[in-house]
DSSP file (Angstrom, degrees, kcal/mol; ACC not computed):
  #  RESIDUE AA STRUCTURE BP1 BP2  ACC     N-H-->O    O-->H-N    N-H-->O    O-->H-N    TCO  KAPPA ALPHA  PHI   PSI    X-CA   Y-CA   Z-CA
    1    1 A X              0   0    0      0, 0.0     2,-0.2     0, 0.0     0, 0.0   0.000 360.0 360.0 360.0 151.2   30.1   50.1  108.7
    2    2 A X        -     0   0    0      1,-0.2     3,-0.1     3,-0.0     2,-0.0  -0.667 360.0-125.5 -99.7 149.5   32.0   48.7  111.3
    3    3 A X        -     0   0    0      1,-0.2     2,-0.2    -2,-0.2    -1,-0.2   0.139  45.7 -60.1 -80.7-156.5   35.6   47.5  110.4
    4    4 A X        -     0   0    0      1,-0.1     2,-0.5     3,-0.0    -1,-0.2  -0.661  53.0-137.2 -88.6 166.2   37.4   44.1  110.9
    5    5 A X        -     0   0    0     -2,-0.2     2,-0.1    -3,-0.1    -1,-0.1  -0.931  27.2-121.3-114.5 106.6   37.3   43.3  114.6
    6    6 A X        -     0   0    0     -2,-0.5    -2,-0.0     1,-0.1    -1,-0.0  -0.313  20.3-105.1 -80.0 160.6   40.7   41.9  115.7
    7    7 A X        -     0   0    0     -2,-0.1     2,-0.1     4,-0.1    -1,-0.1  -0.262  30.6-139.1 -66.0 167.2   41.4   38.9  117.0
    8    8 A X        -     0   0    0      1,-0.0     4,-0.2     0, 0.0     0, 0.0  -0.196  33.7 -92.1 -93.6-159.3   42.2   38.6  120.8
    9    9 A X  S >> S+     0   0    0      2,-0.2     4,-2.3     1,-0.2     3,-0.6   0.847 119.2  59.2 -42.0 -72.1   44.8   36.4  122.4
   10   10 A X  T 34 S+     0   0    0      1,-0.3     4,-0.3     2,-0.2    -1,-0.2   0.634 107.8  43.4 -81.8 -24.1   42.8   33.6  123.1
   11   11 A X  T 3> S+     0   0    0      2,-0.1     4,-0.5     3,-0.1    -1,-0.3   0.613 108.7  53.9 -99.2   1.0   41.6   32.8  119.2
   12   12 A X  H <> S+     0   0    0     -3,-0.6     4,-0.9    -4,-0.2     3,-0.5   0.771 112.3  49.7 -92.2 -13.3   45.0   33.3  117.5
   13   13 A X  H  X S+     0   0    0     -4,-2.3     4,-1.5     1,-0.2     5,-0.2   0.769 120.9  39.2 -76.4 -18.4   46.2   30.3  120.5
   14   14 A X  H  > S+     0   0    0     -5,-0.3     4,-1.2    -4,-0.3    -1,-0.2   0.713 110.0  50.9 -94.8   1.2   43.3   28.6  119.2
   15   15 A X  H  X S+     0   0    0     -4,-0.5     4,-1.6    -3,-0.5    -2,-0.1   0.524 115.4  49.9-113.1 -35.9   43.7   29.4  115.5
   16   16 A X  H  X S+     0   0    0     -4,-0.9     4,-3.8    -5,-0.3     5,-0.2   0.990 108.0  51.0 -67.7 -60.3   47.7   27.9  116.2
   17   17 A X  H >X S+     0   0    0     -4,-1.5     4,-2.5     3,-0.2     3,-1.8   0.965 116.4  47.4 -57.0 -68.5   46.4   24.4  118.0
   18   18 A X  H 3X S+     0   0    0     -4,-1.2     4,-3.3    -5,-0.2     5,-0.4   0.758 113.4  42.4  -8.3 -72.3   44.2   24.1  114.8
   19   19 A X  H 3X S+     0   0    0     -4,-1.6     4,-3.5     1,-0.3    -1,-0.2   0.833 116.2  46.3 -47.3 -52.9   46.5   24.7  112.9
   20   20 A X  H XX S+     0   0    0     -4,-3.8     4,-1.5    -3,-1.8     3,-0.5   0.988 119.1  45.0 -67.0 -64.1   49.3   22.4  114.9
   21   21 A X  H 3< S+     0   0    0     -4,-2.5     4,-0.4     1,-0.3    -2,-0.2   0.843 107.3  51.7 -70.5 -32.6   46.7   19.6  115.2
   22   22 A X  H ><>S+     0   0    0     -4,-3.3     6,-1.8    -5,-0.4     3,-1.0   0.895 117.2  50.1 -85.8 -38.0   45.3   19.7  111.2
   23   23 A X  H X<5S+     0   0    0     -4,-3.5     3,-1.8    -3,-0.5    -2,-0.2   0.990 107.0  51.2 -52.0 -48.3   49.7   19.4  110.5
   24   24 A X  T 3<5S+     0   0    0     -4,-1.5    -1,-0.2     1,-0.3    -2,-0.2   0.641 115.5  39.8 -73.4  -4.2   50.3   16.4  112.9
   25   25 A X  T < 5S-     0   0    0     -3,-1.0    -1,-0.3    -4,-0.4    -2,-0.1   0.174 120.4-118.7-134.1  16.9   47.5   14.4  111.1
   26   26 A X  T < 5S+     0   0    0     -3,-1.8    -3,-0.2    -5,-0.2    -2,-0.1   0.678  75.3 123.6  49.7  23.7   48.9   16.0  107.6
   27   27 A X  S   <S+     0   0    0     -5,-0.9     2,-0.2     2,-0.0    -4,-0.2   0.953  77.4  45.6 -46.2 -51.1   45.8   18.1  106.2
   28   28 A X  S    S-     0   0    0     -6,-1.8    -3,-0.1    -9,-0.2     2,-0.1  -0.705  97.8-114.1-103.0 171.7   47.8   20.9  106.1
   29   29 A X        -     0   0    0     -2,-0.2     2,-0.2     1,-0.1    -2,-0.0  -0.292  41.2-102.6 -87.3 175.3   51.4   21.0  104.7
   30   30 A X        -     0   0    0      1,-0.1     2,-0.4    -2,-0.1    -1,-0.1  -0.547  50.4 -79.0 -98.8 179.7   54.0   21.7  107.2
   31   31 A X        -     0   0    0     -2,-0.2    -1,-0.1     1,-0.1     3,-0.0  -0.396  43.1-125.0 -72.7 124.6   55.5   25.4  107.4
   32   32 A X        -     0   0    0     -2,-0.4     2,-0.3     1,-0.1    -1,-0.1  -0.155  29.4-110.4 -41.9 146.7   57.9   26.1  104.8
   33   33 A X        -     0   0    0      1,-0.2     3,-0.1     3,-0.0    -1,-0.1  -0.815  43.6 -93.8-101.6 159.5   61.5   27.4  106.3
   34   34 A X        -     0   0    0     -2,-0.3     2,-0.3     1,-0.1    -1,-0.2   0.125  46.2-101.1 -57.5 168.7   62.2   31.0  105.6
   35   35 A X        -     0   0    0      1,-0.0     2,-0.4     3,-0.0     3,-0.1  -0.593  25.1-140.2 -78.6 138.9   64.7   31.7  101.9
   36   36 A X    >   -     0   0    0     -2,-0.3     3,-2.2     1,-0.2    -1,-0.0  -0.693  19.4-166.0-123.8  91.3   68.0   32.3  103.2
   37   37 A X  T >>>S+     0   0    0     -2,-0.4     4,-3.4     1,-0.3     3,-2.8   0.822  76.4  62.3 -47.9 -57.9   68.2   34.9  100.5
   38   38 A X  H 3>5S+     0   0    0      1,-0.3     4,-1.6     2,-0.2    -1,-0.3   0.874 111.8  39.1 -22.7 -58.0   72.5   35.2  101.0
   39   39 A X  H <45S+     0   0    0     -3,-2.2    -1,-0.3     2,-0.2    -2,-0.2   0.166 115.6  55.7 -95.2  21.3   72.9   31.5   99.9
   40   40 A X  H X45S+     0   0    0     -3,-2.8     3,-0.8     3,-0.1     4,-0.2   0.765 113.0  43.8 -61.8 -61.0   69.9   31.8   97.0
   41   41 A X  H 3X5S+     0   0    0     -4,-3.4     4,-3.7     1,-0.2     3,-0.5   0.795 112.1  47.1 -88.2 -11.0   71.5   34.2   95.7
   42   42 A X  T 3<<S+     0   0    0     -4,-1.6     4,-0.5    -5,-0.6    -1,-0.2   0.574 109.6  53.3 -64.9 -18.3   75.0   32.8   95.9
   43   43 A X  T <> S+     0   0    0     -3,-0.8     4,-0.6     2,-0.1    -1,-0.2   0.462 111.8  53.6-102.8  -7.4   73.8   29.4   94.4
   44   44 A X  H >> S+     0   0    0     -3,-0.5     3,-2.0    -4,-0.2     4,-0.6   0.954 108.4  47.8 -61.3 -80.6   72.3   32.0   91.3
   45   45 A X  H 3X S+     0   0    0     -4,-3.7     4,-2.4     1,-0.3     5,-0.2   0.739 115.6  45.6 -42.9 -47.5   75.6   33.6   90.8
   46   46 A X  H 34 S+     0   0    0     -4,-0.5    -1,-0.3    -5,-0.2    -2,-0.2   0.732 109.2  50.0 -32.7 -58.8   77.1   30.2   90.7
   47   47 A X  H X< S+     0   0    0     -3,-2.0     3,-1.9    -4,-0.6     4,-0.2   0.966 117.6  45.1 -63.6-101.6   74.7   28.3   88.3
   48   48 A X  H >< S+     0   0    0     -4,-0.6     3,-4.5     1,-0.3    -2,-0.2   0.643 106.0  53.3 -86.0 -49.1   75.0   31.0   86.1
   49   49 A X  T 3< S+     0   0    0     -4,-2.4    -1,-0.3     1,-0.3    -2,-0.2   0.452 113.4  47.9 -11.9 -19.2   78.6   31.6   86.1
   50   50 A X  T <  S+     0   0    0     -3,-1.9    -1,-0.3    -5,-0.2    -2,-0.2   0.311  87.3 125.0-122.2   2.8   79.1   28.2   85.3
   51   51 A X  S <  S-     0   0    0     -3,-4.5     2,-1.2    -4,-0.2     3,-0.1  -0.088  75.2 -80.5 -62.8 167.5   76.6   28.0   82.5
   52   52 A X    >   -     0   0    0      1,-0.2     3,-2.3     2,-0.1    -1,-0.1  -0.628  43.0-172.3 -72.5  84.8   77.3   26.8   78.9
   53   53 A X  T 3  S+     0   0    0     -2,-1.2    -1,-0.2     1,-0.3     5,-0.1   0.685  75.4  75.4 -62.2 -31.4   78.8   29.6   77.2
   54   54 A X  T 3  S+     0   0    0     -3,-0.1     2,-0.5     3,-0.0    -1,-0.3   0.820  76.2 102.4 -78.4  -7.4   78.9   28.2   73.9
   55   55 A X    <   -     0   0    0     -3,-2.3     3,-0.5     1,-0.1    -1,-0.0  -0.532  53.4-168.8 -65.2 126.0   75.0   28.9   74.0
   56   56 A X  S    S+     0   0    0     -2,-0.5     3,-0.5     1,-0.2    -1,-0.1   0.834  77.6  68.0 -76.4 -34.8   74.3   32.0   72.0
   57   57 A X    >>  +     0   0    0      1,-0.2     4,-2.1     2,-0.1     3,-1.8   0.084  60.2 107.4 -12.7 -33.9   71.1   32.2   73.1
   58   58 A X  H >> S+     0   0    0     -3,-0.5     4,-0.9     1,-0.2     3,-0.7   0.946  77.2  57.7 -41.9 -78.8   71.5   33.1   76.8
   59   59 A X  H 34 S+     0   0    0     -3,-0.5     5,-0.2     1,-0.2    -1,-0.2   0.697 105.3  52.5 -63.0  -6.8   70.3   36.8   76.6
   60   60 A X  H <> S+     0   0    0     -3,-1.8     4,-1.0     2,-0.2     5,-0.3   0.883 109.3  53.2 -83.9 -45.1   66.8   35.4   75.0
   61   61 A X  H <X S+     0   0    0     -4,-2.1     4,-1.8    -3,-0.7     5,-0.2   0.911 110.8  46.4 -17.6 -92.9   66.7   32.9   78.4
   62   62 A X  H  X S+     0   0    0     -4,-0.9     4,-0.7     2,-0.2    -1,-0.2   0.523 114.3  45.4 -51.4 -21.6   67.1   36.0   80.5
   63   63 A X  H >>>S+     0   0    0     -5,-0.4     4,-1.5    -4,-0.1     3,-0.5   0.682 114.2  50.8 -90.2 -69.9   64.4   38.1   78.6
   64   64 A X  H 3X5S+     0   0    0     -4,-1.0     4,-1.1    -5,-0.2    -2,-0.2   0.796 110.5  42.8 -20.5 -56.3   62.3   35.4   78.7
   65   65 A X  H 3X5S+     0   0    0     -4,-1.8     4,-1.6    -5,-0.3     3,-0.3   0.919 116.3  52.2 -67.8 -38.0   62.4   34.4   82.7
   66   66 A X  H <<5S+     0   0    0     -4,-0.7     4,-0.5    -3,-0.5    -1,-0.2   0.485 112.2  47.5 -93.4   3.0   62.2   38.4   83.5
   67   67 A X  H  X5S+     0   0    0     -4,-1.5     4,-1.3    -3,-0.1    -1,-0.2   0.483 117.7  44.8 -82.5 -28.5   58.9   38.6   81.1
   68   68 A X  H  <<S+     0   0    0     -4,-1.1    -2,-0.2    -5,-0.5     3,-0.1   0.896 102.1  54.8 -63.7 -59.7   57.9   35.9   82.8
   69   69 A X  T >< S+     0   0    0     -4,-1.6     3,-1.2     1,-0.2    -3,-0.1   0.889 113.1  56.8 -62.1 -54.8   58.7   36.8   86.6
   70   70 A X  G >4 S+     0   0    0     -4,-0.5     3,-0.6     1,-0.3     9,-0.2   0.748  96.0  55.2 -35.8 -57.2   56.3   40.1   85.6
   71   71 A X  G >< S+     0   0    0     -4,-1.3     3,-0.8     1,-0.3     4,-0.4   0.123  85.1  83.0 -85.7  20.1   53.1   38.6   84.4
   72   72 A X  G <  S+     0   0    0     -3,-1.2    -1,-0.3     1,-0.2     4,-0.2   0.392  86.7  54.3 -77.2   3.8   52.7   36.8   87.3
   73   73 A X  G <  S+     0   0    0     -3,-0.6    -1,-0.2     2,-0.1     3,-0.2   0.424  90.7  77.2-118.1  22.2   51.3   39.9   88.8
   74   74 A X  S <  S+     0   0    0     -3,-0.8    -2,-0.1     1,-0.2    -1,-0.1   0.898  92.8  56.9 -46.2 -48.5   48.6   40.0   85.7
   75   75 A X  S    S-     0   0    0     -4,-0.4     2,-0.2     2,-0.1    -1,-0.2   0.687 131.3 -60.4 -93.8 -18.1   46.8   37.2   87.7
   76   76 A X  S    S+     0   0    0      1,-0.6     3,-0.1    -4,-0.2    -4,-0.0  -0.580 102.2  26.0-175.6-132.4   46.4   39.3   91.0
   77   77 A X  S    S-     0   0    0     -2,-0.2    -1,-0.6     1,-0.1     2,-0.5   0.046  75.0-113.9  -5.8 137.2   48.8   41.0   93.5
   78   78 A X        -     0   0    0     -3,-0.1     2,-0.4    -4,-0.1    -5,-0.1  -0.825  30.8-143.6 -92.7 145.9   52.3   42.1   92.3
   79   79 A X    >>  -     0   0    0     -2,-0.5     4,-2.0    -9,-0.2     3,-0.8  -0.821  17.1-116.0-112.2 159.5   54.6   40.4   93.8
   80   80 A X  H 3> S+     0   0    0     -2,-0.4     4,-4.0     2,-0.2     5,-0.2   0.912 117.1  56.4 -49.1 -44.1   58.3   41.7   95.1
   81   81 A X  H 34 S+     0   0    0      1,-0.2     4,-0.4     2,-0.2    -1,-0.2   0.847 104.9  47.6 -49.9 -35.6   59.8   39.4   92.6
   82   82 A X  H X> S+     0   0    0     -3,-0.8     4,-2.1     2,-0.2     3,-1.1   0.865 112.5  45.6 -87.4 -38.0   58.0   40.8   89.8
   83   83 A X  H 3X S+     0   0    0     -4,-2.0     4,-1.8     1,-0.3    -2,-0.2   0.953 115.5  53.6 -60.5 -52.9   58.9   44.6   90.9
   84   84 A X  H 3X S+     0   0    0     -4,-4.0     4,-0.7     2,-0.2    -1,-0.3   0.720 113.5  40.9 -32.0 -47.6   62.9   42.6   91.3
   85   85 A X  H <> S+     0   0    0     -3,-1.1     4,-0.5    -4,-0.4    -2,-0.2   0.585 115.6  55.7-130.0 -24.0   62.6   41.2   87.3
   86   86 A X  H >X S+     0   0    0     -4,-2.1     3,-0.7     1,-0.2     4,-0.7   0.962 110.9  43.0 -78.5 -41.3   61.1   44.9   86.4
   87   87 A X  H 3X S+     0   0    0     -4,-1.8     4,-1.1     1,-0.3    -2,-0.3   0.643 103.6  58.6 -55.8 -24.4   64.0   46.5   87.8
   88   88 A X  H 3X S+     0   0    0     -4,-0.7     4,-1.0     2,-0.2    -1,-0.3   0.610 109.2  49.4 -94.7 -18.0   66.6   44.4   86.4
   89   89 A X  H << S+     0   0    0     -3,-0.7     4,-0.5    -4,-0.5    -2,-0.2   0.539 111.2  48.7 -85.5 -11.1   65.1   45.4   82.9
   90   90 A X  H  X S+     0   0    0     -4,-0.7     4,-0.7     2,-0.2    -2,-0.2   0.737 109.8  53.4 -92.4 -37.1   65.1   49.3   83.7
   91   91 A X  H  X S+     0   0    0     -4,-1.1     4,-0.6     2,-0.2     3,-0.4   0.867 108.2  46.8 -79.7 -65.6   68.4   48.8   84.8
   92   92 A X  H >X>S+     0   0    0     -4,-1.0     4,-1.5     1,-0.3     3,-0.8   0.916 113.8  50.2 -58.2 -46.6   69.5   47.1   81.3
   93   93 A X  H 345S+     0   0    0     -4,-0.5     4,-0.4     1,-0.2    -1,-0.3   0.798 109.3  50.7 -70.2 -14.2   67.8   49.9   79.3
   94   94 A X  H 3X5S+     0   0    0     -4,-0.7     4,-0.8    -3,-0.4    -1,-0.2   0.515 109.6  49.3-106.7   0.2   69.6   52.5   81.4
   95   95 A X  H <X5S+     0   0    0     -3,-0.8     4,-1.2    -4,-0.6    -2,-0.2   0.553 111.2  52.1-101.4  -9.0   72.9   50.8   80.7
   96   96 A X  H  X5S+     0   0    0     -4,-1.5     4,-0.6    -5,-0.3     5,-0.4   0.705 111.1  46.1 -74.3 -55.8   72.0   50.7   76.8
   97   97 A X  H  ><S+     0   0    0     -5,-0.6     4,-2.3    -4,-0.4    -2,-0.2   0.980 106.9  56.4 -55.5 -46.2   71.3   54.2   77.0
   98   98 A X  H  < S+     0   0    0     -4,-0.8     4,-0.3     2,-0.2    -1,-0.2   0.765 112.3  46.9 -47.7 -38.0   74.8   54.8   79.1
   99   99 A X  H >X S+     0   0    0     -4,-1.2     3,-1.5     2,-0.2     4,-0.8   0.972 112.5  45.3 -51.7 -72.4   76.7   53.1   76.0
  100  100 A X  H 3X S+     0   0    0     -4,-0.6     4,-3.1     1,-0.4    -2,-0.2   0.467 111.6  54.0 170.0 -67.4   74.9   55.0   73.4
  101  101 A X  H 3< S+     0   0    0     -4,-2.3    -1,-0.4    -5,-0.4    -2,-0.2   0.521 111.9  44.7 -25.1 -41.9   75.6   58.2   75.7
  102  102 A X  H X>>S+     0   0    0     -3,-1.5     5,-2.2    -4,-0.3     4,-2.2   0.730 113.7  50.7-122.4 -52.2   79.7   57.3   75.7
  103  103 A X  H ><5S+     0   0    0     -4,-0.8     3,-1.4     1,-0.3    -2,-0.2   0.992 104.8  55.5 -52.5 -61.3   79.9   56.5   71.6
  104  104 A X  T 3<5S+     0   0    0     -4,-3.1    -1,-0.3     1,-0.2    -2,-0.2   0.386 114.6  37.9 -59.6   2.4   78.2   59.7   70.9
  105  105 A X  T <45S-     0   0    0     -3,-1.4    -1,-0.2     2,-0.1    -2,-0.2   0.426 122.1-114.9 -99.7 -17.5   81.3   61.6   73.1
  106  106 A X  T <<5S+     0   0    0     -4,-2.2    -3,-0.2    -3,-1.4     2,-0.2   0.721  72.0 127.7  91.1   8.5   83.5   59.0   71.5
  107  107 A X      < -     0   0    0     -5,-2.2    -1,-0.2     1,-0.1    -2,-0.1  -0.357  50.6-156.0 -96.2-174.0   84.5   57.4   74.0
  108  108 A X              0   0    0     -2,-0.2    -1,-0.1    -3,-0.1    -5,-0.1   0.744 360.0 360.0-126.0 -56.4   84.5   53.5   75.1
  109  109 A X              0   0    0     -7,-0.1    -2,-0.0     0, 0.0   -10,-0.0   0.350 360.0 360.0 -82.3 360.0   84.6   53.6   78.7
């Protein structure tokens, strides 16, 4: 069996005017601009930093959205995001385990 045959030149300039013409007459949506990941995550830190402390409740949030962020790669694909919300839960278990680690010498820090 023969593999996929790439395109030339001359249909990804024709696969672009499409593209450009089916935007100007709004079929398609227009192109999203890229994340500018710096100031995402900098409007995170913020937001949360500033969150309502007198909620007790916060670390069930935060399991919840990173259980969340996972199964989204149930439905197909993994996404980076989900790998991100698995790491940040390997991370937590290996700083539990680092307390745990520090009691049992008797120490604190």
């Amino acid at each position: 069996m023969a593999g996929k045959k790439k395109m030339t030149n001359r249909e990804k300039r024709a696969r672009a005017e499409a593209k450009r013409r089916l935007q100007e007459k709004g079929i398609l949506p227009p192109d999203k601009p890229r994340l500018n990941r710096k100031k995402f995550i900098s409007e995170a830190k913020t937001e949360w930093n500033e969150r309502d402390t007198a909620c007790r409740i916060w670390d069930v949030y935060l399991t919840h959205a990173a259980t969340f962020m996972m199964h989204h790669g149930d439905i197909g694909k993994i996404s980076p995001e989900a790998v991100g919300a698995a790491k940040v839960l390997k991370i937590a278990m290996r700083l539990r385990e680092f307390d745990l680690e520090l009691k049992k010498a008797g120490r604190d820090k």
